[in-house]
C-alpha positions in Angstrom: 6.4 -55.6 -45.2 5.1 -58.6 -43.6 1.6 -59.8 -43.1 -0.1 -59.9 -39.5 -0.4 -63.2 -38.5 -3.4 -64.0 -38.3 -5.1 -65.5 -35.1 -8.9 -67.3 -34.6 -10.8 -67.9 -31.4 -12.3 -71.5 -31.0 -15.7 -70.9 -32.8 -14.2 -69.8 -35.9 -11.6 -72.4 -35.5 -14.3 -75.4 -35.2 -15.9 -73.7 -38.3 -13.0 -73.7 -40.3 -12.5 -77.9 -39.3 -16.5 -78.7 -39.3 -16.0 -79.9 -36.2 -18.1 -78.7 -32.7 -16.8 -76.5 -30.1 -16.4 -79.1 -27.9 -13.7 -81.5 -30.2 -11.5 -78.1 -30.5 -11.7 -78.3 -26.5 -10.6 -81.9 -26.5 -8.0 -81.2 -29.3 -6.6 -78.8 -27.3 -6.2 -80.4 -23.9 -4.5 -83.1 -25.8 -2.1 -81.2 -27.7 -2.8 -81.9 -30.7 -3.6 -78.7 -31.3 -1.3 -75.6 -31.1 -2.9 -72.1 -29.0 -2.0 -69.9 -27.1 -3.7 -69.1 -23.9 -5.5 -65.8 -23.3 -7.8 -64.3 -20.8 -10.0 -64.6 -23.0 -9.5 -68.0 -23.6 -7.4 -70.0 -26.5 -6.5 -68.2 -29.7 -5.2 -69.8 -32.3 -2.8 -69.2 -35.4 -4.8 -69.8 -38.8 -1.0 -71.2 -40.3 -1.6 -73.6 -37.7 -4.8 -74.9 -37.9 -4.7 -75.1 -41.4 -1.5 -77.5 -41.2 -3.5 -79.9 -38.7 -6.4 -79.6 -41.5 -4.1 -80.8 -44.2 -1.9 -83.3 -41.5 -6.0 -84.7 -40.8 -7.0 -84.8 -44.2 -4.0 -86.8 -45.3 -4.7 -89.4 -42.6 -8.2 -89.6 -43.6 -7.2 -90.2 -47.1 -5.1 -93.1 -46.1 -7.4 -95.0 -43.7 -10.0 -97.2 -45.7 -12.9 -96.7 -43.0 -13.1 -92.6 -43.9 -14.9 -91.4 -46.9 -14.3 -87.5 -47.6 -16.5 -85.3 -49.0 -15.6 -83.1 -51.6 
């Protein structure tokens, strides 16, 4: 049997990046990242926003300016 995909709302979605509210927003109207609209508002798939953490961190690892914190 498969698993239920699994789906987060914007707040836990902002947790999950440590980013605010307000940068999921702006990541959203600019497509970079994938939901689907609700009457409730966005939801989004956790596959997905765990691939734009990982597309993120791999930027982050190769631009000079970012430090990551482990």
């Amino acid at each position: 049997m498969t698993d239920p995909i699994k789906v987060m709302g914007a707040l836990d979605v902002a947790q999950y990046l440590g980013v605010s509210r307000q940068y999921v927003d702006r990541l959203v109207r600019s497509g970079k990242l994938k939901f689907q609209k609700t009457s409730a508002g966005p939801i989004f798939q956790e596959t997905d926003v765990a691939a734009f953490k990982r597309h993120r961190l791999r930027q982050a690892k190769r631009d000079p300016r970012i430090r990551i914190r482990k």
